[in-house]
C-alpha positions in Angstrom: 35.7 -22.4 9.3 34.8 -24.6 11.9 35.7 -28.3 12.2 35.2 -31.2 14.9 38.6 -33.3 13.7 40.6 -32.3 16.6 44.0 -30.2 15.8 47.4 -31.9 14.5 50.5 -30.2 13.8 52.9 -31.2 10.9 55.2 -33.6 11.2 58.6 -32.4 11.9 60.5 -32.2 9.0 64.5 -32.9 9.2 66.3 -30.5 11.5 67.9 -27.5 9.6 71.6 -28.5 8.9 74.0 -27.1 11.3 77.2 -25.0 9.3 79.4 -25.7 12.2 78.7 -29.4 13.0 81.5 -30.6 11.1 83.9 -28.7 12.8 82.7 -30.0 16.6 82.4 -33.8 15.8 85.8 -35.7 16.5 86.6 -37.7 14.0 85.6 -41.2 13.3 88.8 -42.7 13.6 89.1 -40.7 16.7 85.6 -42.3 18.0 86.7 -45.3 17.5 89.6 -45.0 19.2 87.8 -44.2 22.4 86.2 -47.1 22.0 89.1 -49.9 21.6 90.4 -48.0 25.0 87.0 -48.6 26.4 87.0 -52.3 25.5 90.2 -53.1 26.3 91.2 -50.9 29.1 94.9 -49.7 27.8 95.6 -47.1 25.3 98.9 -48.6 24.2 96.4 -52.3 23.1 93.8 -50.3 21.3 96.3 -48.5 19.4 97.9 -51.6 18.5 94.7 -52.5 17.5 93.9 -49.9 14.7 97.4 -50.1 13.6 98.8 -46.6 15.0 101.4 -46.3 17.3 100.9 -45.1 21.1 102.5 -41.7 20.5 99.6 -41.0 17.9 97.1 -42.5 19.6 97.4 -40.0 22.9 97.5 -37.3 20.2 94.0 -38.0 19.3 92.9 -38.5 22.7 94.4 -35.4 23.4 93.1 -33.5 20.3 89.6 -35.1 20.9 89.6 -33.7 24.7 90.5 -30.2 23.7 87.8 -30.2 20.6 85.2 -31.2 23.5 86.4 -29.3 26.0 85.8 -32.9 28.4 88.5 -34.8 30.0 87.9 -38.6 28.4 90.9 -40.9 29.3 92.4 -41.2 33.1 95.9 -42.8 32.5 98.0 -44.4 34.7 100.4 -46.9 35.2 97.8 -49.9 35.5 96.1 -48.8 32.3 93.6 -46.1 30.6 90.0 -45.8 32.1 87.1 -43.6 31.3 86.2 -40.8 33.0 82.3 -40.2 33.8 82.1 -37.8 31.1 84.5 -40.2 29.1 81.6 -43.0 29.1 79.0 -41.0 28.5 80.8 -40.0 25.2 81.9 -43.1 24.2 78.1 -44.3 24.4 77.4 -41.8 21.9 80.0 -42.6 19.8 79.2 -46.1 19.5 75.7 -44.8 17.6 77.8 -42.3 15.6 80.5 -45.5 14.5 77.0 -47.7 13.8 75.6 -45.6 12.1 78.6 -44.6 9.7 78.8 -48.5 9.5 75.3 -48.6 8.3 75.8 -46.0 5.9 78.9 -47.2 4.1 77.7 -50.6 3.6 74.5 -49.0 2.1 76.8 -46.9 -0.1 78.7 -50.0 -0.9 75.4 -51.9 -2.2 74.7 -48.9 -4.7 78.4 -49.0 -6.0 77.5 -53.0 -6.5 74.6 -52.3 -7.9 76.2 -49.4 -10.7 78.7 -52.0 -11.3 76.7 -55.0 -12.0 76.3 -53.3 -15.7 77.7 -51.4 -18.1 75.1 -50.0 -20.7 77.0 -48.8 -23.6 75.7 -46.8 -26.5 78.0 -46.6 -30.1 77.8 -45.5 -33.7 78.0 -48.7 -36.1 81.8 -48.2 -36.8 82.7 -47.9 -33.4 80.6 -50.7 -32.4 81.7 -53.3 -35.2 85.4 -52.2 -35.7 86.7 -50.7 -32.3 84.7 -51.9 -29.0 84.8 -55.2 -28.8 88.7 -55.0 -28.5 87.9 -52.5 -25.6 85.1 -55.1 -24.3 87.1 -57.8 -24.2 90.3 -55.9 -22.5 88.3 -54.9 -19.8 86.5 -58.4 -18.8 89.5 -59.0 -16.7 88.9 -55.8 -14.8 85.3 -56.2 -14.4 84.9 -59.8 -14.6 81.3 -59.4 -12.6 79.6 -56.5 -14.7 77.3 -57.6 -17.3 77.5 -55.6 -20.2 75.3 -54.4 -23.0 75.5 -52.7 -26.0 73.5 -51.0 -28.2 73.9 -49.3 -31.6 73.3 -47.0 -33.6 73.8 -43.5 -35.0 75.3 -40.5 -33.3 71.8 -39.0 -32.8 70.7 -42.5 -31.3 73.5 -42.0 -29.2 73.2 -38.8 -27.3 69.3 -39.6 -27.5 70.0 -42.8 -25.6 72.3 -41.2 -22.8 70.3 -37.9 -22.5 67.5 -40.2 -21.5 69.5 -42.1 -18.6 70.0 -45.0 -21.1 73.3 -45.6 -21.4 76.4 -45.1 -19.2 78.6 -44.2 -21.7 78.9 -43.4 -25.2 80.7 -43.4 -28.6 79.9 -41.4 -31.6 81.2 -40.1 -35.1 80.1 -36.9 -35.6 82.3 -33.6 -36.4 80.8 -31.9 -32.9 80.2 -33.1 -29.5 76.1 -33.8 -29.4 74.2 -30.7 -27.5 74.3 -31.9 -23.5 77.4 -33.9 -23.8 80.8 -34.0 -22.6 83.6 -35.5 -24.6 86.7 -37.0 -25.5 88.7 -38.0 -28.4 89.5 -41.7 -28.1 90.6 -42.3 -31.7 91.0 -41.0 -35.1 89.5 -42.6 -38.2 89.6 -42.1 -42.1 86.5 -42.3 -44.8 87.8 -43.4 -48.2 85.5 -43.3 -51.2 85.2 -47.0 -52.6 83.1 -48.8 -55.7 83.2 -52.0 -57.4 86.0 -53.0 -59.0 84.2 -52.6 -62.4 83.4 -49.5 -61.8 84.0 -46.2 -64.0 85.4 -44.4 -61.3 88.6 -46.9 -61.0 89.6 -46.4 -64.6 90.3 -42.2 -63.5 93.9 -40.7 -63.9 93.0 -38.1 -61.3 91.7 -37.9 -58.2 88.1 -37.0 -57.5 87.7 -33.7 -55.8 84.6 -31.8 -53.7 83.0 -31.0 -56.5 82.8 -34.1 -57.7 81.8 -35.7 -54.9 79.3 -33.5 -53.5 77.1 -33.5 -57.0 77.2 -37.1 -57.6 74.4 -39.1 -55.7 76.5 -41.9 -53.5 75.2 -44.7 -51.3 74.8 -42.6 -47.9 74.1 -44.1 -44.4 70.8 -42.5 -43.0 70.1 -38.6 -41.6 72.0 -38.3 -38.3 75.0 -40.6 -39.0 77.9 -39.3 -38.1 79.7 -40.4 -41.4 77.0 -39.1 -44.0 77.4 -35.6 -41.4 81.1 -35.5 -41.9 81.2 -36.2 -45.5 78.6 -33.7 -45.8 80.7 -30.5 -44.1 83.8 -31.8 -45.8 82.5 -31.0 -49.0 79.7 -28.4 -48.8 76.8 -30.8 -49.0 75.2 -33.9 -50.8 73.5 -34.5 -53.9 70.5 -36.8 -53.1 71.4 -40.7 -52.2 71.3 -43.1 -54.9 70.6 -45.2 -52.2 70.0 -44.9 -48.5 70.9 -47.6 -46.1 70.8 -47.7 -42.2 74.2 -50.1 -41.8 77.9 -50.5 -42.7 77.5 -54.3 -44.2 74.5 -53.3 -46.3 76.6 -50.1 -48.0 79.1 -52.4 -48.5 76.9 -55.1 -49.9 75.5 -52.8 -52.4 78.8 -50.8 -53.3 80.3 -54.5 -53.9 77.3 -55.6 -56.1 77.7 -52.3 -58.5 74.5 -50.5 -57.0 77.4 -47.2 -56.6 79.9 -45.5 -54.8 79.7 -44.7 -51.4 82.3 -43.0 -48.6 83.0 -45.3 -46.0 84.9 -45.9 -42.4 88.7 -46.9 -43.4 88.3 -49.4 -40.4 85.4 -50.7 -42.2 86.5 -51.4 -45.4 89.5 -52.9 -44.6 89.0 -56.4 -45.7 87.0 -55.9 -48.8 90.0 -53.3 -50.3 92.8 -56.1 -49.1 90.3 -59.0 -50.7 89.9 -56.9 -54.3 86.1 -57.1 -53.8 86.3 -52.9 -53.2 88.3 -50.5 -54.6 89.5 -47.1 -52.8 89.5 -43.9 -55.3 91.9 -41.1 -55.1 90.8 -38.0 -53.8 92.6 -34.3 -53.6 91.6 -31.2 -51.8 88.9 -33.1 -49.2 89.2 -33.3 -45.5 87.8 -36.7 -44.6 89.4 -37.4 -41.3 87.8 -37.6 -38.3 87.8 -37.8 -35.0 85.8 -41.0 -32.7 84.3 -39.5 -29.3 83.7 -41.1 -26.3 80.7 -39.3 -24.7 78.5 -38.7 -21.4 75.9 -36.4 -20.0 77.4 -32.8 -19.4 78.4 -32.8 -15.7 78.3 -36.1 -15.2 81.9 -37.9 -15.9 82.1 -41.8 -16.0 82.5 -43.9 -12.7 82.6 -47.4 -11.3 82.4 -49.9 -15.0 82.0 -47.0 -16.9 85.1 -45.1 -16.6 87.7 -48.3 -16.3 86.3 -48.8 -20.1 86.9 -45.0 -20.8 90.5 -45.5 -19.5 91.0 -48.7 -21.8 90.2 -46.8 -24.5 92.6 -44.2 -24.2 95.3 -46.2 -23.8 95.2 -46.7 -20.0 94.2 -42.9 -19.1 92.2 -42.0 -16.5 
């Protein structure tokens, strides 16, 4: 094929990267080193200057000359003074110290801008009962990041982070959601409570799995991570009497004699020390469990998101 648009190449693309580099470039302390020496003219006043004694300052200069293979520094009584090659270098390493200047301050404004938020994602007893204690404890410690939170059920959750949504996450579940990394930050209690009027209180024994798992309860939606531990802690659910997608409206119907239902000891707290619910006995049922903090897989918590990690776990990083 023939064409009259005359001939250009490709543009370069970035050189191939260089194994050994590493190993030949002085280090930046040492660069800038040379350069203090350079603009003041005595080795003993630009070590001063960085804070390292004299003895340790020659040992760079001399380390740096034997990694180069270049004499650098002519000392003498009257002071320190480049060498040719010595200014040469130092040119160079002013561009290297620049741009290393450049590049932390851009790293800098991409740590400012993580830690201008904090996106948090929660199941509804975590979110009503446990984080706001958390949230507030770490306002001193991040007095600048804005934080938002959003709720909803341990599927909601994992979706939200999964998706880049949220920094960091806290669910119910029995199992850590597919893609996630965990970690126990508290352990929590369901208790099955009803009216005070109802049949249930007026039992000499204590319900059992049976019991529970063939009577239809008020449940919280498919994917919460109470209705999912209930669920494996007695072989499965009869069909809701009722199916509600929050704490305050379970307990709002439980209260008004709608039906039992198996609830967050955290959340029920108040109602059982007010009389307006009463807790039910039960034998031979598992209904701890344990409250997660999660993240993607491979990914652990920095900047905002990790001091509130550590504040939940009692100050551990």
């Amino acid at each position: 094929m023939t064409t009259d648009e005359p001939y250009a190449p490709e543009p370069a693309g970035p050189a191939p990267a260089d194994p050994a580099l590493a190993h030949r470039m002085p280090a930046l302390g040492s660069l800038q080193l040379l350069l203090a020496v350079a603009r003041l003219g005595s080795l003993g006043r630009a070590a001063e200057e960085l804070g390292i004694s004299q003895p340790a300052a020659s040992g760079r200069v001399r380390a740096m000359e034997r990694d180069l293979g270049l004499a650098l520094v002519d000392r003498s009584p009257r002071g320190s003074r480049l060498t040719p090659a010595g200014a040469l270098v130092t040119d160079w390493a002013g561009r290297v110290v620049e741009a290393s200047a450049a590049f932390d301050a851009g790293v800098q404004a991409l740590r400012d801008r993580r830690d201008a938020r904090l996106r948090v994602a929660a199941s509804l007893t975590i979110a009503e009962y446990l984080l706001p204690g958390w949230l507030i404890a770490l306002r001193p410690l991040r007095p600048a990041t804005a934080v938002s939170l959003r709720a909803g059920n341990s599927e909601a959750v994992a979706a939200l982070l999964l998706d880049g949504e949220a920094d960091l996450g806290f669910v119910e579940g029995p199992a850590v959601p597919a893609g996630l990394d965990a970690v126990t930050v508290a352990r929590d209690r369901l208790v099955v409570v009803t009216a005070p009027g109802h049949p249930w209180t007026r039992r000499t024994a204590p319900l059992d799995a049976a019991e529970l798992s063939g009577r239809p309860l008020i449940l919280r939606e498919e994917g919460s991570g109470t209705r999912q531990v209930l669920a494996g802690a007695v072989g499965g659910l009869a069909a809701p009497l009722l199916e509600l997608a929050s704490t305050t409206a379970l307990k709002a119907a439980v209260a008004s004699g709608a039906g039992p239902a198996v609830l967050s000891e955290l959340a029920v707290s108040d109602e059982l020390a007010a009389g307006r619910l009463v807790k039910i006995p039960v034998e031979g049922v598992r209904l701890t469990r344990e409250l997660r903090a999660v993240w993607p897989a491979g990914h652990p918590p920095v900047g905002p998101a990790r001091d509130l990690l550590a504040l939940t776990r009692g100050g551990r990083g």
